[in-house]
PASEBA-1860 file (N, C-alpha, C; in nm, 3 decimals):
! residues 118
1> XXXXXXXX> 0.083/-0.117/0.000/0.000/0.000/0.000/0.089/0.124/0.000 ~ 0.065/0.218/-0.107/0.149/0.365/-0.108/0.065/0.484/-0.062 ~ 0.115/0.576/-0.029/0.021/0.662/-0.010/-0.028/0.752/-0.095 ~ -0.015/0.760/-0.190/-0.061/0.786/-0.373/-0.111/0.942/-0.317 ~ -0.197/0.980/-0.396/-0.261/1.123/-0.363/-0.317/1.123/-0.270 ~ -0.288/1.106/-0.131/-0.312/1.127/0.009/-0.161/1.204/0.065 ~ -0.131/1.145/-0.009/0.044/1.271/0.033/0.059/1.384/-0.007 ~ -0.001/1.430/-0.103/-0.023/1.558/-0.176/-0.101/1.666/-0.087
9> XXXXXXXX> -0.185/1.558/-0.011/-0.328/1.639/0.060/-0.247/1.682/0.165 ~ -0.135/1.609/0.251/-0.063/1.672/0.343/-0.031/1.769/0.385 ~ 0.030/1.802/0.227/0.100/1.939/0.232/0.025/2.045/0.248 ~ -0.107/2.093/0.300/-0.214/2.186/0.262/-0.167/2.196/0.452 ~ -0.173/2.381/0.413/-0.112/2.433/0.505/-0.224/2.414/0.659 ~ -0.166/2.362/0.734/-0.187/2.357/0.871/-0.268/2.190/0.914 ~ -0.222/2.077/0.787/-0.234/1.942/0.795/-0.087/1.837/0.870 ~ -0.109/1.782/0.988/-0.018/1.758/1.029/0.029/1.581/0.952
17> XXXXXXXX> -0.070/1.522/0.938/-0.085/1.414/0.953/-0.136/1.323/0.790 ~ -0.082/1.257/0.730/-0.119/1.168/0.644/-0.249/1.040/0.685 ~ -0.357/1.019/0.623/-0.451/0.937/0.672/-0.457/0.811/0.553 ~ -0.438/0.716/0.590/-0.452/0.596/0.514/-0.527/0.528/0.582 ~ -0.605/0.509/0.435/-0.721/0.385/0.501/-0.681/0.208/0.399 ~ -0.721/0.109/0.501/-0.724/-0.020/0.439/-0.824/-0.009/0.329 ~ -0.893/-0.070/0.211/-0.960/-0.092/0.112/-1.095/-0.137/0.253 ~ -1.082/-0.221/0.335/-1.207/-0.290/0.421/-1.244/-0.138/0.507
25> XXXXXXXX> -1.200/-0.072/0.499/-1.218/0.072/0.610/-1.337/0.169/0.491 ~ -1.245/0.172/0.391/-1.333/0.235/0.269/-1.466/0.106/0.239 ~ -1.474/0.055/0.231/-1.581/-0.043/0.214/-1.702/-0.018/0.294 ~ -1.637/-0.025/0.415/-1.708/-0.049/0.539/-1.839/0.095/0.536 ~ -1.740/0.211/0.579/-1.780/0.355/0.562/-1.895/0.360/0.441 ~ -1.838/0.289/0.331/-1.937/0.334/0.218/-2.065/0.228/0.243 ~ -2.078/0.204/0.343/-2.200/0.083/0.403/-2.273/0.143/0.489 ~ -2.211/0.270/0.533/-2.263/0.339/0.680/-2.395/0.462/0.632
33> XXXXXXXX> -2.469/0.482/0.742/-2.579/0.587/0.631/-2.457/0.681/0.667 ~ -2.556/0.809/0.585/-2.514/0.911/0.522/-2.485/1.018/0.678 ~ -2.545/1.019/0.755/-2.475/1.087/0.877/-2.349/1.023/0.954 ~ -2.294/0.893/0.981/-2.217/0.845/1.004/-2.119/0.843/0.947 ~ -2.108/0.881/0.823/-2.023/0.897/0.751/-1.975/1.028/0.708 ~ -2.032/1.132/0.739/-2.033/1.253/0.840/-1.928/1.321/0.915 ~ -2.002/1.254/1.012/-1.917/1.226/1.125/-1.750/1.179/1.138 ~ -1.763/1.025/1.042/-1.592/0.973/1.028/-1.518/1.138/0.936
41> XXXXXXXX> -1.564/1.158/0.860/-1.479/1.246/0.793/-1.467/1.364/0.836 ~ -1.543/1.429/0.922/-1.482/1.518/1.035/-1.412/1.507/1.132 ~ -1.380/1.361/1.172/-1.320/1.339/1.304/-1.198/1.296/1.269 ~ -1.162/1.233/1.138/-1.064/1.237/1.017/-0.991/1.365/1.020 ~ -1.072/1.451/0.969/-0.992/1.609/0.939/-0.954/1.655/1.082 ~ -1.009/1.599/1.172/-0.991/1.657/1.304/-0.869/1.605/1.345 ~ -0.848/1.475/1.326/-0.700/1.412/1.322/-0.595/1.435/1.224 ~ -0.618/1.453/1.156/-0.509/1.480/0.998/-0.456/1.631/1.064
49> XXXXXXXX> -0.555/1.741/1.120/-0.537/1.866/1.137/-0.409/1.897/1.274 ~ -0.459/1.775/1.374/-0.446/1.799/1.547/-0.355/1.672/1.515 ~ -0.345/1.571/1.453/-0.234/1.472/1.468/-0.283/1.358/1.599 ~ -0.398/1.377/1.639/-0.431/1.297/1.777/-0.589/1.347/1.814 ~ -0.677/1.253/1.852/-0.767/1.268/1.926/-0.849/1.239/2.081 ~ -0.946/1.314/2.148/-0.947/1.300/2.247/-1.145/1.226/2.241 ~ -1.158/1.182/2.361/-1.270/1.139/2.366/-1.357/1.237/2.408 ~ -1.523/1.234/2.320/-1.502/1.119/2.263/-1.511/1.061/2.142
57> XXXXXXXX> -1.440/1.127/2.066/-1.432/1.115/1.904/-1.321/0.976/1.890 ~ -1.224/1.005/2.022/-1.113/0.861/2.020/-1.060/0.803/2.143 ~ -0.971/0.709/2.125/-0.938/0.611/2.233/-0.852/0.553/2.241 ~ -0.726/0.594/2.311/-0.633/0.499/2.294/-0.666/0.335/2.355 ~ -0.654/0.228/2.309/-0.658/0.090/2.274/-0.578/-0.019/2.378 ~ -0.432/0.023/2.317/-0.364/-0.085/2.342/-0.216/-0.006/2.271 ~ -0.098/-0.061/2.256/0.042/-0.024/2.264/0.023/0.022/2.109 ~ 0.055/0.200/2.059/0.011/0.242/1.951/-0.137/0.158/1.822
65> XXXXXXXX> -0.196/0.205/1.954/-0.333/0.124/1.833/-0.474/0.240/1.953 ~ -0.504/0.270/1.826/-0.629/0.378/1.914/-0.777/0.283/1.813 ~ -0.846/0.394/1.835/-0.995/0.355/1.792/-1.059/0.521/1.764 ~ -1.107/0.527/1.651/-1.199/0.613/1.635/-1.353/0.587/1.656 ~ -1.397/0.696/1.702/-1.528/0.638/1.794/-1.621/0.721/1.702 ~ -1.763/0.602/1.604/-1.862/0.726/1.571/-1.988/0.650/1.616 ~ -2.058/0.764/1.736/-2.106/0.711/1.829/-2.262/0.728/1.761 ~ -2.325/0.730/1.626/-2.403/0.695/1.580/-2.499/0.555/1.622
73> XXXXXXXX> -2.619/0.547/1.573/-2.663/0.406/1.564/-2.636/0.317/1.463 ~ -2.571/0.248/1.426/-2.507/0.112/1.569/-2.371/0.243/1.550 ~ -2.345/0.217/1.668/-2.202/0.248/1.693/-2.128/0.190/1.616 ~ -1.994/0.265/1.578/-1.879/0.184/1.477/-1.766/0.216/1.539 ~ -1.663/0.192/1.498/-1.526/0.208/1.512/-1.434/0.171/1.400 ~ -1.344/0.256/1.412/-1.233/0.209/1.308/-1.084/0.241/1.425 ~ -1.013/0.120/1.365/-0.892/0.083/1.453/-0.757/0.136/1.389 ~ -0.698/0.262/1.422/-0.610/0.302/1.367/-0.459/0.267/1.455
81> XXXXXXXX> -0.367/0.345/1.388/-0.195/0.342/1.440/-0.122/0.451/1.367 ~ -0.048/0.516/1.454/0.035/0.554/1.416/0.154/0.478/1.343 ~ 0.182/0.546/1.207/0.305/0.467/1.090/0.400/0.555/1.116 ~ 0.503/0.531/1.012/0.637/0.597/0.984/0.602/0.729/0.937 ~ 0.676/0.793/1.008/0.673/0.975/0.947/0.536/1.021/0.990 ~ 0.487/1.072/0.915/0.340/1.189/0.968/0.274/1.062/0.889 ~ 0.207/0.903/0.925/0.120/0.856/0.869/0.038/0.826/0.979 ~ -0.086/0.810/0.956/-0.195/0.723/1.045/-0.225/0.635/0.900
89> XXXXXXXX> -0.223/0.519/1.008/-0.293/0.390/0.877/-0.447/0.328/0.976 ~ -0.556/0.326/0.882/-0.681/0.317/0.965/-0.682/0.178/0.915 ~ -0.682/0.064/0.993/-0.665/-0.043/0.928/-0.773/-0.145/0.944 ~ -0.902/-0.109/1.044/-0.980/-0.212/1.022/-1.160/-0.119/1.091 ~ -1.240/-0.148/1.021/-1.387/-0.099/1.033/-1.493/-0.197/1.119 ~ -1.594/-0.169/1.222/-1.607/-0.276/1.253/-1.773/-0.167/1.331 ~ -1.859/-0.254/1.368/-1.999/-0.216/1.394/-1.950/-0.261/1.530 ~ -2.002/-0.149/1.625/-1.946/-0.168/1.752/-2.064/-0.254/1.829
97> XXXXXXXX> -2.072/-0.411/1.901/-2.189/-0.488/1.918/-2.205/-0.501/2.026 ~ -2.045/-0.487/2.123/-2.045/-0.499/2.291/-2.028/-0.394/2.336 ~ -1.956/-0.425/2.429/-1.913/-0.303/2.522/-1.816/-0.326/2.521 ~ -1.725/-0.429/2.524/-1.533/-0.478/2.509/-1.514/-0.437/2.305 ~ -1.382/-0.428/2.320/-1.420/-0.452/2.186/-1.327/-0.580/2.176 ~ -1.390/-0.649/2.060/-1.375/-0.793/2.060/-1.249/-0.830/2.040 ~ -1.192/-0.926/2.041/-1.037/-0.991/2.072/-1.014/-0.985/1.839 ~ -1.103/-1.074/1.841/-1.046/-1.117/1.644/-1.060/-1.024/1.582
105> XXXXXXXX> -1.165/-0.871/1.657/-1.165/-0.708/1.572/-0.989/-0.695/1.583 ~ -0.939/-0.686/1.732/-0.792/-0.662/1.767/-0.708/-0.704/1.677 ~ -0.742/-0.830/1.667/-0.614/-0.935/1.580/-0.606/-0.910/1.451 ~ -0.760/-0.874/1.386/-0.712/-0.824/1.254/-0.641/-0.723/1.194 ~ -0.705/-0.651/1.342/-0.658/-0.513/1.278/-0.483/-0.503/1.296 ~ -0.490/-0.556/1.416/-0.297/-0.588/1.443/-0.277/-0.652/1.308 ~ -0.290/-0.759/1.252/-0.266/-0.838/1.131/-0.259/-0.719/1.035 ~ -0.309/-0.625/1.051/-0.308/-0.529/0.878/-0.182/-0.458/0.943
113> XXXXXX> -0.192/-0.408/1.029/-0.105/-0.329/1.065/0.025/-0.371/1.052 ~ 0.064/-0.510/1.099/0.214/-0.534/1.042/0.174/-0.588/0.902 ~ 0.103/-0.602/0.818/0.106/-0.637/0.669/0.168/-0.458/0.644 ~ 0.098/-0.355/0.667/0.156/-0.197/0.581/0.260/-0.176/0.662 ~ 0.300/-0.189/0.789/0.435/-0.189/0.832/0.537/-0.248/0.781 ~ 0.553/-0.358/0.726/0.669/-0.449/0.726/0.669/-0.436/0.525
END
């Protein structure tokens, strides 16, 4: 995965942060209604802008792995990380069903994450 014309968007003055999404993140989103999807792309620009978010738009997780929170009906999440240089890679989409979030949401998303790392 490159960061193709998402690196271009960087450079626009007062953007800290590169945002990459997995192909299943874009999928997912384009499944969500039309206010939820809203929402992700403001809380997006809100991160790309600020480089970090606070709750409760986000959440840190676990050892560099957060969660973006769109607290719509059903609740969702997308499981991001900080990458190399100014990247966030959003690497997995998921309909939020508990209150934990689930162990195989974790693992995949860890699984993508060292697939664009390595």
């Amino acid at each position: 995965m490159t960061l193709g014309k998402n690196k271009r968007s960087a450079y626009i003055e007062g953007v800290k942060k590169f945002y990459v999404e997995h192909p299943q993140v874009i999928d997912f989103m384009a499944t969500q209604a039309v206010a939820a999807r809203a929402i992700y792309r403001a809380i997006v620009e809100h991160l790309r802008v600020h480089g970090r978010l606070i709750e409760p738009d986000g959440k840190k997780i676990g050892d560099n792995l957060f969660e973006i929170r769109i607290t719509s009906r059903p609740p969702s999440r997308i499981i991001y990380c900080y990458a190399a240089g100014d990247s966030i890679f959003a690497a997995h989409a998921f309909t939020k069903k508990t209150q934990k979030t689930p162990l195989r949401e974790l693992a995949l998303a860890q699984k993508r994450i060292r697939n664009f790392t390595s």
